[in-house]
C-alpha positions, -999 to +999 in steps of 0.1 A: +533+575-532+500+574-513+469+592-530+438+601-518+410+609-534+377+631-516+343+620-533+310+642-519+285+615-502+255+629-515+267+630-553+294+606-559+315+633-574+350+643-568+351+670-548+384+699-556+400+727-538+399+705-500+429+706-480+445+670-472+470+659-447+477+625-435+491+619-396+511+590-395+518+571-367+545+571-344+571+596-351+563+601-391+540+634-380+520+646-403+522+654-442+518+690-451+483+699-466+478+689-506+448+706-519+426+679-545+426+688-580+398+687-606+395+650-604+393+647-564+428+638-561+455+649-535+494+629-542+516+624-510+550+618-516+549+596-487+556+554-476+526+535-466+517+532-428+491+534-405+472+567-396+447+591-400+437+616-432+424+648-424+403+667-449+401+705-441+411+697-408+387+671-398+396+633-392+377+615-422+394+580-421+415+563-398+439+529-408+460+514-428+472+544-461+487+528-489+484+537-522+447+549-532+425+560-501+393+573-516+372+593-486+334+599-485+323+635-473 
């Protein structure tokens, strides 16, 4: 299970309603979207790896996903 949660730069707050999706590497592909709920949150049924989460379409962090990814936008 790989989470990630989407906190707004300028306030520190969770930020809900964004689309998430997560590209894996290699030939995993990439997650369907997961909009964040009240608390910022977006749950991927989903092993650990290396790749890339997108947050309403734009690349926001690239690396290693595992568990809790929290992303500044």
């Amino acid at each position: 299970m790989v989470t990630v949660k989407v906190v707004s730069q300028s306030t520190g707050k969770p930020v809900k309603g964004r689309r998430v999706s997560i590209g894996f590497s290699g030939l995993r592909g990439i997650t369907s979207a997961e909009y964040t709920d009240s608390n910022g949150e977006a749950h991927f049924n989903a092993d650990p790896g290396n790749g890339e989460v997108y947050v309403d379409g734009r690349t926001e962090y690239k690396g290693r996903i595992s568990g809790r990814v929290v992303v500044y936008i």
